[in-house]
N, C-alpha and C positions, 0 to 999 in steps of 0.2 A: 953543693955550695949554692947558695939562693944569691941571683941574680941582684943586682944594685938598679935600682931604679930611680933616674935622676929627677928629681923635684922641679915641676915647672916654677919658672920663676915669673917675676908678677909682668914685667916686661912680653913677655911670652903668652902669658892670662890674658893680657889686654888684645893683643895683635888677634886674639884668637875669637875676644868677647865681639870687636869692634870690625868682624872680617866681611858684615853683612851692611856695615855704613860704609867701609869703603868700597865694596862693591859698586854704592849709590854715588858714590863720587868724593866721599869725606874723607878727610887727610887728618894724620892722626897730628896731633899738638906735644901735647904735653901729658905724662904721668904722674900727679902731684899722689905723694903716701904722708897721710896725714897721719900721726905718730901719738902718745901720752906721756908725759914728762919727763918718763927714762930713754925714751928716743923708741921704743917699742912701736911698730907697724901697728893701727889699728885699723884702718880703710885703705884705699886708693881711688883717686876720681880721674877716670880718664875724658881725656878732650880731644876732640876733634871739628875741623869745621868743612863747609864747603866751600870752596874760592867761590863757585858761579852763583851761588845763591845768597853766600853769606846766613846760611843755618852754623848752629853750633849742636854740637851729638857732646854730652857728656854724661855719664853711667860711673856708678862706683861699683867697687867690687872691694872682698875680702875673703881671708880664708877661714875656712872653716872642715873641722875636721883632717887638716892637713891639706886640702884642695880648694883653689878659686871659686868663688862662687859670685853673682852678680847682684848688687845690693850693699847696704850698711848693715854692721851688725848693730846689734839696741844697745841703745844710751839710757838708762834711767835717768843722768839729770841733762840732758840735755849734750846735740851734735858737738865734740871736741874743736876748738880752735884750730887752724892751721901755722905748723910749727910750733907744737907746743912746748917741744924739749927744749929750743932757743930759749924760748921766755923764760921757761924756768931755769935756765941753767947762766942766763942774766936778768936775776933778781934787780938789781938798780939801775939796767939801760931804762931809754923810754922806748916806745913800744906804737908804732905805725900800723895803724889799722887801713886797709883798702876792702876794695871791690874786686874778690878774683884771688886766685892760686899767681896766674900770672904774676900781679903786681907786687904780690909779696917777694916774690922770687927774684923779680928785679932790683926793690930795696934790698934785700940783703944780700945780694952782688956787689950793691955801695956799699959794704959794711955798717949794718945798721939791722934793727929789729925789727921783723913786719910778720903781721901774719891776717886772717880773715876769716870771713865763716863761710865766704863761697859769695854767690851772685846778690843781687841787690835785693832778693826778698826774703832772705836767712836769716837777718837777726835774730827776728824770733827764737826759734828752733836752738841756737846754738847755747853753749855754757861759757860763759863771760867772767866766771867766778875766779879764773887763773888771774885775770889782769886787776882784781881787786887793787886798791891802795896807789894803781900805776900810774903813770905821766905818760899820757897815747896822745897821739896828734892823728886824725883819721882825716886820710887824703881820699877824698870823693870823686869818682867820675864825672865829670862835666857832664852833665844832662840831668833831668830831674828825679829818674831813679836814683841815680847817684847821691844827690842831696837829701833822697828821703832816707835813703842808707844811713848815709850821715847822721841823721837826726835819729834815726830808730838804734843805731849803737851807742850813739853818745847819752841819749835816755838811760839807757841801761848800764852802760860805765858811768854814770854821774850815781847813780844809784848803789854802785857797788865803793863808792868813796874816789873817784879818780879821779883825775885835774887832765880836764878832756882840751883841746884846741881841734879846732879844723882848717885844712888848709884853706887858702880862696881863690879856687880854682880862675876864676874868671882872672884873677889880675897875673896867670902864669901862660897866657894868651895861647892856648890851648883851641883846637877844634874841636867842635861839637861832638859829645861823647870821649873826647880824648881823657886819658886817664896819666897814671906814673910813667908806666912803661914807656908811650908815647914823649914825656917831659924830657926820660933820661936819654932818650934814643936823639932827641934837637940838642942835648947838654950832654955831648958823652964823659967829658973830664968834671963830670959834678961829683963834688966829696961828699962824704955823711954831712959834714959842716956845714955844706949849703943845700943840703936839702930839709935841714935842721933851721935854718935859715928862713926856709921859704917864710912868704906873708899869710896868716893866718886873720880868718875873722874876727871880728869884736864880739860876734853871738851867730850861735846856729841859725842857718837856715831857713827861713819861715817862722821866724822866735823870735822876740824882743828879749833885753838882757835882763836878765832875773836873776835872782838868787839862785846857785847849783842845787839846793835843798830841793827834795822833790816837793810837790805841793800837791794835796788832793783834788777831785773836780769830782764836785757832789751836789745833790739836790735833796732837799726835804720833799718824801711824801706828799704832803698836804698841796703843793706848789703843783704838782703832777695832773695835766687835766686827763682822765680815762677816755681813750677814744676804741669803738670798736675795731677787731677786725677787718678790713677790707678781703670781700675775696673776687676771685678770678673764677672759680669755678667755686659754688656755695658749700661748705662743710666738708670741701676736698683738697682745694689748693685755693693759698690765699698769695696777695696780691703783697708787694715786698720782703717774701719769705724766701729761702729757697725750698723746694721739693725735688725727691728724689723717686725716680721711676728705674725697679731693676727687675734683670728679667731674663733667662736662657736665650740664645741668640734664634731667630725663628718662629718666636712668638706674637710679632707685630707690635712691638714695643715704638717704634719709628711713627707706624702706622697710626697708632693711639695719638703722638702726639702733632700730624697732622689732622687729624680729626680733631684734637684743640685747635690750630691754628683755624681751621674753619670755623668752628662754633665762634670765636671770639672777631676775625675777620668781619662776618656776615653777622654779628650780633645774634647769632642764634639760640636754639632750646640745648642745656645740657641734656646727658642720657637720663633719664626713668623718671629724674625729681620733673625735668621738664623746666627750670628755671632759665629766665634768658640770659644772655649772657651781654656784659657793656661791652662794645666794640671799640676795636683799637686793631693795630698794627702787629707783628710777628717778627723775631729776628731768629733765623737759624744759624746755629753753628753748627756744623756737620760733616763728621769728617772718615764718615762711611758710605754716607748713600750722595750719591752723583748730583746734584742740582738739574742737570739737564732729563736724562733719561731716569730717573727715580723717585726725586725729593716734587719735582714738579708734577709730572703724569698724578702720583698720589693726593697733591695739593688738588687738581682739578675733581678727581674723584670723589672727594669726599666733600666737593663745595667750595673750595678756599675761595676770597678773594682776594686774585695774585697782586693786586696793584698795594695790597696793606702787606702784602712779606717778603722780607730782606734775606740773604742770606753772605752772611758776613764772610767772603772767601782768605782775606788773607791781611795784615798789615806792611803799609808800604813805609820803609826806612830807609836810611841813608848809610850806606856804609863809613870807613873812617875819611876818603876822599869825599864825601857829598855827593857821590853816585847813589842813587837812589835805587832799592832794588824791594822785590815781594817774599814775606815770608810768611809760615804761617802763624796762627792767631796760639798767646801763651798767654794764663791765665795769672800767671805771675811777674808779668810785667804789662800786661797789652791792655786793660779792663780800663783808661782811660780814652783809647778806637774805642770802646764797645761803649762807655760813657757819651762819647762823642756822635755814635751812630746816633742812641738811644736821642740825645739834642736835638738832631740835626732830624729824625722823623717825625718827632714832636708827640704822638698818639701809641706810643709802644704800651703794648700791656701783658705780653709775653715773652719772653727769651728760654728758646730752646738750647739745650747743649748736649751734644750726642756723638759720642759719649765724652762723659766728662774728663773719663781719665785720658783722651787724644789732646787734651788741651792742658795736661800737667807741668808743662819745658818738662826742668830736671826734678822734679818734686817726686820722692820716693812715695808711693802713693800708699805704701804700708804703715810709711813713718805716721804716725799719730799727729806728732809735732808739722810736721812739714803738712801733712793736708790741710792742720788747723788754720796753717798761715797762710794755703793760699783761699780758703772758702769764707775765711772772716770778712776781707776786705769784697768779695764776690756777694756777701752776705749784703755788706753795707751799700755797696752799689744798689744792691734792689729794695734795699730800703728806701735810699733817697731819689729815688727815680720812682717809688711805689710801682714797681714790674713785679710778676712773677717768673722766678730762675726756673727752672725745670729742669732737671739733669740726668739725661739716661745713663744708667750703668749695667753692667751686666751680673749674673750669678757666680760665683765659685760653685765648685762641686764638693766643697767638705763634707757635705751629707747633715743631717738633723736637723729637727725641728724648730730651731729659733731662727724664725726667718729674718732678724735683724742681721747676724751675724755671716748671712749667709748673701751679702751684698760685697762684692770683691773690692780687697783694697781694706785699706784703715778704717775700722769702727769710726771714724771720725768724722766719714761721709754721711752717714746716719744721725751722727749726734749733731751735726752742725745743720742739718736739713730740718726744717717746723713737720714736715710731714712728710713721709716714706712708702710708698707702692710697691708691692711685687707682682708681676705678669707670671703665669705659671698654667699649666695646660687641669684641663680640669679632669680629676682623675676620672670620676664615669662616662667621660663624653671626649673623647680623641680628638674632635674637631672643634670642641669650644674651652676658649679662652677665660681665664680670670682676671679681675684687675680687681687686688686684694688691699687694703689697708695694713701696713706693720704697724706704723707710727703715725700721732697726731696730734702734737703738742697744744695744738690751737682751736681744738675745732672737738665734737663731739666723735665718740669712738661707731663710727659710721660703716654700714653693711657695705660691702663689694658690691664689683659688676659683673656682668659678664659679657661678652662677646663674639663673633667668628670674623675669620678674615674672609673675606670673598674677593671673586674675581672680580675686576672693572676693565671695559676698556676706554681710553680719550680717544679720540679720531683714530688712524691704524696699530696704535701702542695698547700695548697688553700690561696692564696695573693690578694693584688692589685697595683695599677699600674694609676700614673695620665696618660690622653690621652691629650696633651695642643691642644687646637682651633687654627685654622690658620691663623686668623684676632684677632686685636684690640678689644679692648673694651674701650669706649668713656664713658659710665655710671661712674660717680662718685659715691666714694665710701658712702659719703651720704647720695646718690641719694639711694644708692642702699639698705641703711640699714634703711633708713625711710620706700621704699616700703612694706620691707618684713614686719616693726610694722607695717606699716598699714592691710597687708591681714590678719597678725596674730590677730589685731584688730576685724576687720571684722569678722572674722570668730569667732570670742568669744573664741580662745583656743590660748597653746600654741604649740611648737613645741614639740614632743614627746621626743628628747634630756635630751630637759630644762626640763620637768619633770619629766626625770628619774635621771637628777641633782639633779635636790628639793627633791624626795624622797631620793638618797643617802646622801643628805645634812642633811635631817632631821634628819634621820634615826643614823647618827653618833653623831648631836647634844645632841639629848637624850639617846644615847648610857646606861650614867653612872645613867639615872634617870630623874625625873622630871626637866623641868625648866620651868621659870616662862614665860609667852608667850610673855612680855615686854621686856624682855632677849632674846629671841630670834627673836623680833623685830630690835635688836638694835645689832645683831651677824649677821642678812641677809642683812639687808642696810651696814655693812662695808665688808660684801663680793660678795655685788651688784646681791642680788638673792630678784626677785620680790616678795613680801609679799604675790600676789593671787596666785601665783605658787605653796609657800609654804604651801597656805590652801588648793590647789588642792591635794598637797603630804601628806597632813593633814587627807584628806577623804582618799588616795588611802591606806594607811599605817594602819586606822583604829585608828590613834593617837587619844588619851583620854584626853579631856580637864578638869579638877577639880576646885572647884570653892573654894579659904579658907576665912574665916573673914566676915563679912557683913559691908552694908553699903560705905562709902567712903574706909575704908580701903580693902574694899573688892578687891582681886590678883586672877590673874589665872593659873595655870601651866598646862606644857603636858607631858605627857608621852606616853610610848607606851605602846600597848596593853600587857597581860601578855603572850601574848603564843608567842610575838614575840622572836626570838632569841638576844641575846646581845651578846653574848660572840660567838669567834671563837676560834676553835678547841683548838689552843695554852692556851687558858684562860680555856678551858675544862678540861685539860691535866695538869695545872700547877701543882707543889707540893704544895698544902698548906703551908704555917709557923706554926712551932713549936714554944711550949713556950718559948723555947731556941732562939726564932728566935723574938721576944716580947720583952726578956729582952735586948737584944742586943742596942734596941733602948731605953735604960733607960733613957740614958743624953739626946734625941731627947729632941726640945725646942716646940714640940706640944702644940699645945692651949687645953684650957681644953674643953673636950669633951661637947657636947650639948644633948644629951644624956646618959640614965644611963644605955642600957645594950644595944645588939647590936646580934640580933640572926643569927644563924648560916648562915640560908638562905642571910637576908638582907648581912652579912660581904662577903658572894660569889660575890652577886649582886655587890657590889662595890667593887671587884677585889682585896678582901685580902683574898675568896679561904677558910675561914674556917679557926678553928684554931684545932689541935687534941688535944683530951684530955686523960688520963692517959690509957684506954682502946684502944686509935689510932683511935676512933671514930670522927667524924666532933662535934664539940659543938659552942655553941652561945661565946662571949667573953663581959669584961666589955668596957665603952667607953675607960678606959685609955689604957686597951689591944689596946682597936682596935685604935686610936690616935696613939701610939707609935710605932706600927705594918705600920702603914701610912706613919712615917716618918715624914720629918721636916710642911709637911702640917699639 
């Protein structure tokens, strides 16, 4: 008789996806399942925040092939609304749009219809065609993404025939940033009636009142005066466009682009044309290489002058008390700090960002849609600043020779970029580098570089330093990226890089425990890491493969070995939770436990540390301790 094998539930998915942010200190919130009009599961977006920092961790997941997987599945017409069976299943309520899973959830606790597309920069992305013909009143968060929220849904619901209002926040005396949740929690006996009630604007936000009819905003040709170009580097990278620089990790992709920051610092000669370059200021974003012992030692090396570059570490906020605290820099909300730098230096002529995908918040970077929306407005900024973006990204390993495609993350990154680079090792020469053209919307279809890295040292610090080639490079890029699959072919191995990738890849993947190796089939093809890499990081790791069920139902999972370490120091070091720190989470909406007791060691291992028991000893706990102790997973 074959074995029954109980189906993880999405509850259980999340505690499992989210086991390496709680580690880091994040408490899980909330699990909103956003649903299609018969009430059918189609995502889950989980949340979680940090008390000390005030970061937010949010991830979706769905299943697929029967098993959790982390990610949205594709929308062809655009992200689903949240709650979307309510709406349809009341055709003639009216219909509250917010900011947030949260706030939806709170209006329809008042009896009332609410739903959202997520955070303040998702209009775009989402499918608004459900609320066609409706009567929505969209309650904004008090601050000014909030407001831009506002105005970018209610565009699109006036367009789809809707008789839109907006609340006005200001007159429901509200603290900064406050939202619903915050209104119902100072008003707990408020009915649907008054909050139906509230006082609404006279006209959106930054809008004078006008006719709902959309109106077009056009220019005649002839009116259009042609102006050149400007570039930053000549017929490579030009000055308010973005470009894209991507490249296997190990290639000196960093390095190249402190070697910009000095040519353009010190007004310098580019490589081979020999062109000088106008001089100006540098801002880095950088959220790999150290500022102190990396990003600077390199800068000196190559020339920089440090007193023209910035290096943008983090935005400072206020939490919902007016405690002010540092997080770091999101490119889908933060881009007026980075407008505000660019002011305030006055001579900026370069903005690096490295990589670009460390600065996405929650932007699935696969989604087509969602990258469009956060690199248009990132676009615009460097238009009207006239800056050049610069944006490292790194390779996928899918293999073949369209080196567009072969830039990790949504085609989107490439097609929103004026001009695209790949770094790639050069196939007859081991130790010299390419810097190849893919794409170049703006500029002539222009030969490559070439380069090496060498050593440097600053006073006792040991650096490097690119040396550029003094000649062209005619090799396409490829031309060039086919070679290297093939010798790597040939030769039956990979490059030592990529498998020190795979094993950190791995190694993180089953950080929190077991997973099933179908799952982790389906976590390596969406982040373009070879499957036999990963069995090569499979032998080097000593990963343990388990066999459950027989038969057809029969599954595999991996873990790692048990003497491997999982936990860093911080997770060594934590305080345990007290019972007192258990009941805390009484009201938490935890699923019921799948388990009936949960011992001391296993509750370490998945990062709740133990719980003390009345002697201040570590003890085992039951499932609903350990559930509630979890939080809203």
């Amino acid at each position: 008789m074959s074995a029954v094998i109980e189906r993880e539930t999405p509850q259980q998915a999340a505690r499992r996806f989210s086991a390496g942010a709680i580690r880091d200190g994040f408490q899980p919130q909330a699990l909103h399942c956003y649903t299609d009009e018969s009430g059918d599961a189609l995502f889950w977006r989980m949340r979680a925040n940090n008390p000390a920092t005030g970061e937010k961790w949010i991830r979706p997941m769905h299943l697929e092939g029967g098993e959790f997987v982390m990610g949205e599945p594709a929308f062809d017409e655009g992200k689903p609304i949240y709650r979307l069976h309510e709406i349809a299943g009341h055709p003639d309520a009216p219909v509250f749009v917010v900011e947030g899973e949260g706030c939806a959830d709170a209006l329809v606790k008042a009896s009332l219809i609410a739903t959202t597309s997520g955070g303040a920069g998702s209009a775009a992305a989402a499918d608004w065609s459900p609320l066609a013909g409706r009567a929505i009143t969209i309650w904004p968060d008090n601050d000014e993404p909030g407001q831009q929220y506002a105005v970018d849904v209610a565009e699109r619901l006036r367009a789809l025939g809707c008789t839109v209002r907006v609340i006005d926040v200001a007159a429901l005396d509200l603290d900064p940033k406050g939202d619903a949740v915050d209104w119902l929690a100072v008003n707990p006996g408020a009915t649907a009636d008054d909050v139906l009630a509230l006082p609404c604007l006279p006209c959106l936000p930054h809008q004078t009142a006008e006719p709902q009819t959309p109106r077009h905003v056009s220019r005649c040709m002839a009116d259009i005066k042609s102006v050149p170009v400007r570039w930053l580097w000549p017929g490579r990278i030009a000055r308010g466009k973005l470009t894209i620089v991507a490249g296997m990790p190990g290639l000196g992709k960093s390095q190249i682009t402190a070697s910009m920051a000095s040519v353009v610092t010190s007004g310098g000669l580019w490589p081979v044309d020999r062109s000088r370059a106008g001089s100006g200021s540098v801002i880095f974003l950088t959220a790999e290489d150290d500022a102190a012992d990396t990003l600077r030692p390199r800068l000196e090396a190559a020339g920089a002058v440090l007193t023209r570059v910035y290096v943008l570490d983090a935005v400072r906020a206020a939490d919902r008390e007016g405690r002010p605290f540092e997080r770091g820099f999101d490119l889908t909300r933060d881009l007026d700090a980075l407008a505000d730098l660019i002011d305030t230096i006055g001579d900026v002529r370069l903005v690096v960002i490295d990589p670009i995908t460390a600065y996405l918040g929650a932007t699935d970077s696969h989604r087509n849609a969602e990258v469009r929306a956060v690199l248009a407005p990132l676009a615009a900024l460097a238009a009207k600043y006239d800056v050049a973006v610069v944006a490292v990204s790194h390779l996928n390993k899918s293999g073949g020779a369209d080196a567009l495609s072969r830039v990790t993350g949504s085609l989107a990154f490439v097609a929103a970029a004026r001009a695209a680079f790949i770094v790639a090792k050069d196939p007859a020469d081991p130790d010299r580098r390419l810097f190849l053209p893919v794409k170049n919307n703006i500029g002539p279809d222009g030969d490559g570089l070439a380069y090496r890295i060498e050593a440097a040292t600053v006073g006792d610090i040991h650096t490097s330093q690119v040396a550029w080639g003094s000649e062209r490079v005619t090799m396409t890029a490829g031309a060039a990226l086919a070679a290297i699959e093939s010798r790597g072919s040939e030769r039956g191995e990979d490059d030592a890089p990529q498998r020190g990738e795979a094993e950190a890849w791995l190694r993180d993947a089953l950080a929190a425990g077991a997973v099933a190796s179908k799952e982790l089939k389906h976590l390596a093809r969406a982040d373009s890491v070879a499957w036999r890499t990963i069995e090569r990081a499979k032998k080097a790791l000593g990963v343990m493969a388990r066999k459950h069920g027989f038969g057809d139902e029969a599954r595999w999972s991996w873990e790692l070995p048990a003497d491997e370490d999982r936990h860093t120091d911080k997770d060594r070091h934590r305080t345990p939770p007290t019972p007192d720190d258990v009941a805390a989470f009484a009201e938490s909406e935890a699923t019921s436990p799948f388990v009936e007791r949960v011992s001391a060691k296993a509750a370490t291992a998945q990062g709740l540390g133990g719980l003390r028991g009345d002697d201040g000893g570590l003890r085992g706990c039951t499932a609903d301790e350990y559930a509630k102790a979890r939080g809203a997973f």
